[in-house]
Structure formats: structure tokens, C-alpha cells
C-alpha positions in Angstrom: -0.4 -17.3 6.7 0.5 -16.7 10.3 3.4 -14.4 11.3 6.4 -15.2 13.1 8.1 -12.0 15.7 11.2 -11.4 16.4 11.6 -8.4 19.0 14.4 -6.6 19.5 14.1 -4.8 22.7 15.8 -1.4 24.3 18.7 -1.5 26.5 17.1 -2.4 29.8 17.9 0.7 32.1 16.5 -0.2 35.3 13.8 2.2 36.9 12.8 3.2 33.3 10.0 1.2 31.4 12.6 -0.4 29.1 13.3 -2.2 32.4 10.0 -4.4 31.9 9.1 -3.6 28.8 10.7 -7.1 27.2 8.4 -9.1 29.4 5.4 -7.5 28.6 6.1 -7.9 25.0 7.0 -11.0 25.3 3.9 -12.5 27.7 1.3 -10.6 25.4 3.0 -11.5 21.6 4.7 -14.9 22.1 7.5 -14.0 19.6 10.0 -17.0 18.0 12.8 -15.0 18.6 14.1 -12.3 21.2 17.5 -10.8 20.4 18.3 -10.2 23.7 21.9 -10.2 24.4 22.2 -11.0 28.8 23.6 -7.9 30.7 25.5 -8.6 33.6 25.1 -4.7 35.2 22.3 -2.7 34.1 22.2 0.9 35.1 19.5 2.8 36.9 17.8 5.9 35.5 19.4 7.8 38.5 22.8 7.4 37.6 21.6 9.2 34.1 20.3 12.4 32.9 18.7 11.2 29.7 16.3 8.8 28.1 19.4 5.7 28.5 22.7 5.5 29.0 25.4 5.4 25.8 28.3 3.1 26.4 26.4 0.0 27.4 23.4 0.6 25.0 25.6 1.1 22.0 27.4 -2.6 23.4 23.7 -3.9 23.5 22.6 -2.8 20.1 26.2 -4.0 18.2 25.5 -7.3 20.3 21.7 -7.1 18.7 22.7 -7.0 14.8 25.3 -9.9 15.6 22.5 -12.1 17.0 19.9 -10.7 14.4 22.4 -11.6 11.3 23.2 -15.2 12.7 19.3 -15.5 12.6 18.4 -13.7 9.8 18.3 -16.4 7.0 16.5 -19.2 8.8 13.9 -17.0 9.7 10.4 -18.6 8.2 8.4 -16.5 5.5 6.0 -13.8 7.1 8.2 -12.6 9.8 7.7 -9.8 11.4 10.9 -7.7 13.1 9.4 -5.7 15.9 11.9 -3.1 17.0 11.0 -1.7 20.9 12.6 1.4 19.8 13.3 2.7 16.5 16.2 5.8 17.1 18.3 5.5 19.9 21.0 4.6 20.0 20.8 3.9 16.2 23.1 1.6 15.0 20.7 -0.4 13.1 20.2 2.6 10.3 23.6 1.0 8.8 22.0 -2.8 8.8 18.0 -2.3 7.7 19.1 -2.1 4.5 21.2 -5.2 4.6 18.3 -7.2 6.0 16.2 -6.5 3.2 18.9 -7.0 0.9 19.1 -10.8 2.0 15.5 -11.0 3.3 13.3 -8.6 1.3 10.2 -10.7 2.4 10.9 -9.5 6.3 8.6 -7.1 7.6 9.9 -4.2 9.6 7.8 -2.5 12.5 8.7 -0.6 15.7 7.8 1.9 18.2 9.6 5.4 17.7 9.5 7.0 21.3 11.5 10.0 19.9 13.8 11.5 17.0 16.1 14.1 16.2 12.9 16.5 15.6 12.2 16.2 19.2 12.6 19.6 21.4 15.9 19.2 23.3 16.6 15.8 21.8 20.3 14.0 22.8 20.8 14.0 19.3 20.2 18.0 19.1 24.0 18.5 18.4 24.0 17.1 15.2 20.3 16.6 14.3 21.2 17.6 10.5 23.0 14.5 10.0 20.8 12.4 12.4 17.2 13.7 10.5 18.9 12.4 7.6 19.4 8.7 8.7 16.2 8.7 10.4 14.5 9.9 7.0 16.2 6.6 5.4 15.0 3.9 8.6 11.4 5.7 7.9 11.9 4.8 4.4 12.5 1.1 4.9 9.8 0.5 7.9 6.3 -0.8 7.4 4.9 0.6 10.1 5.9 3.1 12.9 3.9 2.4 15.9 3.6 6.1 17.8 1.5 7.1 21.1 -0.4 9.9 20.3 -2.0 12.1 17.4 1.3 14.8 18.2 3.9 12.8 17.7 2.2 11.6 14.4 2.0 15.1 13.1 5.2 15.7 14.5 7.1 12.9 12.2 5.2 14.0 9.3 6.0 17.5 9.4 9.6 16.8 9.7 10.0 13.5 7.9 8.7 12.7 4.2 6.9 10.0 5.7 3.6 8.4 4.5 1.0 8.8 7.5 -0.4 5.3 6.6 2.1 3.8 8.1 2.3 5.2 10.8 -0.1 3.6 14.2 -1.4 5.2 17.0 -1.4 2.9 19.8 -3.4 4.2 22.7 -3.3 2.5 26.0 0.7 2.2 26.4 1.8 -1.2 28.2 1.9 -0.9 32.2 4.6 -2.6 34.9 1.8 -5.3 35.8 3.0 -4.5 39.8 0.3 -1.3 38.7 -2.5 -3.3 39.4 -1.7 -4.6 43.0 -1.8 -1.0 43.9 -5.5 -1.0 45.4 -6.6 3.3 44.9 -9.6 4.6 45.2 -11.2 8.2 45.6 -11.2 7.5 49.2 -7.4 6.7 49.2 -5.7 8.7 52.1 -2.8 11.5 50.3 0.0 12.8 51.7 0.0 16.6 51.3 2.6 16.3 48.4 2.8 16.6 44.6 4.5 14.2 42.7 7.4 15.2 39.2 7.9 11.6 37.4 10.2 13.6 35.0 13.7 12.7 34.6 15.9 15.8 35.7 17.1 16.8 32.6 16.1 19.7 30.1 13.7 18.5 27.9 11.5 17.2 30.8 12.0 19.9 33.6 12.3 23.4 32.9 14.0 24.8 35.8 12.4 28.5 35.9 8.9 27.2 35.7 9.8 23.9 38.4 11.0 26.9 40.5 8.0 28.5 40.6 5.4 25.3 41.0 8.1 24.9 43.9 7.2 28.6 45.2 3.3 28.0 44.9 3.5 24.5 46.3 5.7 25.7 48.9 3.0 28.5 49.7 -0.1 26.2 50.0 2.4 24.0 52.8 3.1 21.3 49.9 6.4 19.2 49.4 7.0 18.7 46.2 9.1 15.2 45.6 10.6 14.4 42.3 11.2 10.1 42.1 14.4 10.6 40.2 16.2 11.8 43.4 13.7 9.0 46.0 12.2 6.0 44.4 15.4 3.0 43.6 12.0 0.4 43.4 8.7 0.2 41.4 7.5 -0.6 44.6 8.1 2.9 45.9 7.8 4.8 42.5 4.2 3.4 42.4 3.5 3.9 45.8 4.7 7.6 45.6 2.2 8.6 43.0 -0.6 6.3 45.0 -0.2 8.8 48.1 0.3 11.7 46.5 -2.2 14.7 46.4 -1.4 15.3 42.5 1.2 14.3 39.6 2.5 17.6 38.1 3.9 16.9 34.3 6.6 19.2 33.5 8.2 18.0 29.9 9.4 20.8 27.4 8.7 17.7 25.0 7.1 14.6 25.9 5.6 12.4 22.7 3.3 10.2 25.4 2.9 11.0 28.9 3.6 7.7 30.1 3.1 9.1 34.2 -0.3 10.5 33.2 -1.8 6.7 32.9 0.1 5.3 35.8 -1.5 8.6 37.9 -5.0 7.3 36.3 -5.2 4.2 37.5 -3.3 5.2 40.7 -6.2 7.4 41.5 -4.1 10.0 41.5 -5.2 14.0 40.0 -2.8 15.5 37.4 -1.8 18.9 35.8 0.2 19.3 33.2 1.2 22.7 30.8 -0.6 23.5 27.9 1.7 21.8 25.5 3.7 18.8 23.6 1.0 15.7 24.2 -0.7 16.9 26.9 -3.7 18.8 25.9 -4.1 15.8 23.5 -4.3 12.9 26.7 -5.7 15.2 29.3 -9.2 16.7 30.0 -9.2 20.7 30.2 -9.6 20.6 34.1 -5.9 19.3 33.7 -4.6 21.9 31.8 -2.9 25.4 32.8 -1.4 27.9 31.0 0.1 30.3 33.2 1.4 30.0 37.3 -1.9 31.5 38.5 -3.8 29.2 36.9 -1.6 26.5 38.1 -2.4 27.7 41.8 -5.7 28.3 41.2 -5.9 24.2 39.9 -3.3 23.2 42.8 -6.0 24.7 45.4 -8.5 23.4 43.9 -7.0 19.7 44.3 -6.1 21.0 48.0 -9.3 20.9 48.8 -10.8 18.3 47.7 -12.9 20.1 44.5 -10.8 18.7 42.1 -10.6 14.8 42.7 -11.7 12.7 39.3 -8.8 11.4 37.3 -9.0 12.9 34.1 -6.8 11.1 31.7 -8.7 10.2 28.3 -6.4 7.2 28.3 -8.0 5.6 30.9 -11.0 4.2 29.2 -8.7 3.8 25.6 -6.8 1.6 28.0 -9.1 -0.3 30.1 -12.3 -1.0 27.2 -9.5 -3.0 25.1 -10.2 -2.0 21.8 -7.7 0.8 21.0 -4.9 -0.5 23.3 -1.5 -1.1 22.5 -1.4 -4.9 22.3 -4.7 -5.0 20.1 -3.1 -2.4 18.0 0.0 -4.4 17.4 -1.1 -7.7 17.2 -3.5 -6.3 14.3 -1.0 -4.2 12.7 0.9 -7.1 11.8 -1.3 -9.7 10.8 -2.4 -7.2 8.6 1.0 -6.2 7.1 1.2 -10.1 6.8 -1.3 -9.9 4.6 -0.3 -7.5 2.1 
């Protein structure tokens, strides 16, 4: 029997993939339902300092379960609930167990972009109590879609959590506006380096940004963080597209979304020796300490390091691994059961 989807999608912050997440999802798996409650003022990443904003997500997500329990029991047999993301801000941990309760043939999946086990988390505070309620949403999903072999290993070494259920899905979605972005090797770049991180301080350590600053600033090179100069996709595209290199600078980051936009931008990267990074990047990518940083960073300079070395790329652009394959599998299979 065929499935039926329901999505329930993130608080759209705008500059932040959640933004166009929905319509992706929605244009590649042609769900029945989308509990989309309509938000008359979304926020922009630059107005925050973490992965969304509180008040208005916490408004979304009460607005969600609402829609979701009006739904719930004229939903058809073999439907699938596909949550966009499985932590934040949360408030579902206290109605899972009620849709199961009245619907115990529904089938749980979603995509868990970060928990309480995550360096520097927003839930850090009180990540005793969180681990526990993200121990019991584990319990009652299906399947926890996940972007890379670290962040696997990471749940299961911190959750009790059986690895078959959790999916790797390679190949994250990209803002289709990506692919009018014409890049090649030949592509003129400004003599800049691009930080996609969000300023906060899981994703820029301030002693070691100070320092790729000093280097960069020795070799005659601006560094430009988008945070503080991209309010488009437009120009957050088009800053990667002329820039000499994409530096990654997460203390934790689960899957390196910028690495595959720099890919297919054309763009070189280098990122520390740590979190997902040596997982989704070629060694020539890597560094471990500031010299080798320069060393890399001159190497870009001039012009002897200039192929895009993401092991994404060809996960994403073949097909067979990427993350709409993966998920359109995933749950006929789970259908199947």
C-alpha cells in the first residue's frame, strides 16, 4: 500500500535553510498534508544568534500540534509524519505519545539537525533534563534521518538508540536559486575568504577566527562573514561564488551545509580537523594547526589549490545516495513493515 505524508516543517527563519526548506519538501515528496500554520513576520538569521529564534517558534510549534490533532484521526492507513526537525524547540515530546495512543498505525520519521549532546547546544543549560526527553522521542520514532556518519555515532553514544533506525542521507537539499549561479574554475574571485557560520559559540571560536583574521589579514585578504552582509540568497550565493575560499569554523557542526553550496559554487574550502568535517572533506581541505592553515590559505592564493574537494559533491549530483532518494525509500519501506 502506498503512503500518505504529512510534514511538519521548522519555523521558517528567513536567511536560514528552514526558510525554503518547506518548498523543497514539498515539490520533491507531494505530501497530503502540511501543518503549516501562516506567519505574518518571520525573522531573519541576523536579528539571532542561534540556530532559530524562541518566542515565535515555540507559537509555531503549539500552532502545529493544534492543526496536527484536528487531522490526526482522518488521516488514511499508512501515513507517514515527517518531522523537518526532530529537537527544537520541542514541544512535540509531550504529544508523540498521544498520537500513537490514538493512531498507533502512524509512522513517525524526521530529520534531527541537533540535540542536547551537541557541543555548545542552546539546550546546554539544562541538557540533563532535555537528554532525557529526547531519549523518549528516540524511543517512539521509526526512523531518524541524520547527515553524516558523526552525527550517527554521536546519537548512539549518547542515546540508547537502535542504529537501524537511524538514515544517513547524503546530498542535503539545496535553495534551487544554487543552480542559476553559473561557476567554473575559470570564475574570476575577489581576494576574500568567505565564514557562512552564524556568530555565535558553537560555530565561531573567537580566538582561532582571530587568528585566520591575522593570517588572512597578512596575505592582503578580507575576510567577510554573511551574517553581518548578505539580507538575500541572492547575495549570500553570490558571496561564496566570488570568493577565493569558504573557511568553516564550527566548534560543532553535525553537516556542513556551506561545504556543498562552496562545491557547486566552485568555490575551495578549509575547514578544522574536527566535528563532520574530516568525514565530508578531502585531506587537502583539512588543517590542524594556524600554520597549516596559512600554508593551505597560500596555497589557494596562488592558484595551486583550486579543485573543490567536497565528497558530497558526487553523493549529491549521481542521485543515488541523495537525500530525496533516501527519504522517499525510507518510507515506503517502513510502509512496508
Amino acid at each position: 500500500m502506498k503512503s500518505t505524508l504529512v510534514i511538519i516543517p521548522q519555523y521558517p527563519v528567513l536567511m536560514r535553510y528552514q526558510e525554503w526548506w518547506l518548498h523543497e519538501l514539498c515539490n520533491h515528496l507531494s505530501p497530503l498534508h502540511v501543518i503549516n500554520p501562516n506567519v505574518s513576520s518571520p525573522q531573519t538569521h541576523r536579528e539571532i544568534k542561534q540556530f532559530s529564534i524562541v518566542t515565535p517558534a515555540v507559537e509555531y510549534e503549539l500552532r502545529q500540534i493544534q492543526h496536527l490533532h484536528n487531522l490526526l484521526e482522518t488521516l488514511p492507513e499508512n501515513t507517514v509524519l515527517f518531522f523537518a526537525d526532530i529537537s527544537f524547540p520541542g514541544l512535540f515530546v509531550g504529544y508523540v505519545p498521544l498520537i500513537k495512543k490514538l493512531r498507533p498505525d502512524v509512522k513517525l520519521v524526521g530529520f534531527c539537525h541537533a540535540t542536547s549532546a551537541n557541543y555548545k547546544d542552546f539546550w546546554e543549560p539544562v541538557r540533563n533534563v532535555k537528554h532525557v526527553l529526547e531519549q523518549f522521542v528516540f524511543d517512539f520514532f521509526d526512523v531518524v534521518f541524520v547527515s553524516t556518519e558523526y552525527h550517527a555515532n554521536k546519537l548512539c553514544k549518547h542515546f540508547s538508540i537502535d542504529k537501524t533506525k537511524i538514515i544517513i542521507t547524503y546530498g542535503l537539499p539545496v535553495h534551487p536559486l544554487l543552480f542559476e549561479f553559473k561557476t567554473d574554475n575559470k570564475t574570476k574571485k575577489c581576494k576574500t575568504v568567505v565564514i557562512t557560520s552564524r556568530i555565535d559559540p558553537q560555530k565561531i571560536d573567537m580566538v582561532e577566527y582571530d587568528e585566520i583574521t591575522r593570517i588572512c589579514q597578512k596575505h592582503g585578504v578580507e575576510v567577510v562573514i554573511t551574517q553581518k552582509v548578505c539580507s538575500s540568497w541572492e547575495s549570500y550565493y553570490n558571496t561564496i561564488a566570488k570568493s577565493s575560499l569558504l573557511i568553516m569554523t564550527g566548534l560543532e557542526d553535525t553537516f556542513g551545509y556551506p561545504c556543498l553550496e562552496a562545491t557547486l559554487l566552485k568555490t575551495p574550502i578549509l575547514a578544522p580537523r574536527r566535528c563532520c568535517y574530516p568525514e565530508i572533506l578531502t585531506d587537502d581541505c583539512i588543517f590542524s594547526t594556524a600554520s597549516e592553515f596559512e600554508e593551505k590559505l597560500e596555497a589557494v592564493l596562488e592558484g595551486r589549490l583550486t579543485q573543490v574537494m567536497c565528497r558530497l559533491k558526487d553523493m549529491y549530483i549521481e542521485g543515488s545516495k541523495n537525500f530525496w532518494n533516501t527519504v522517499r525509500e525510507t518510507i515506503e519501506k517502513i510502509c512496508e513493515r
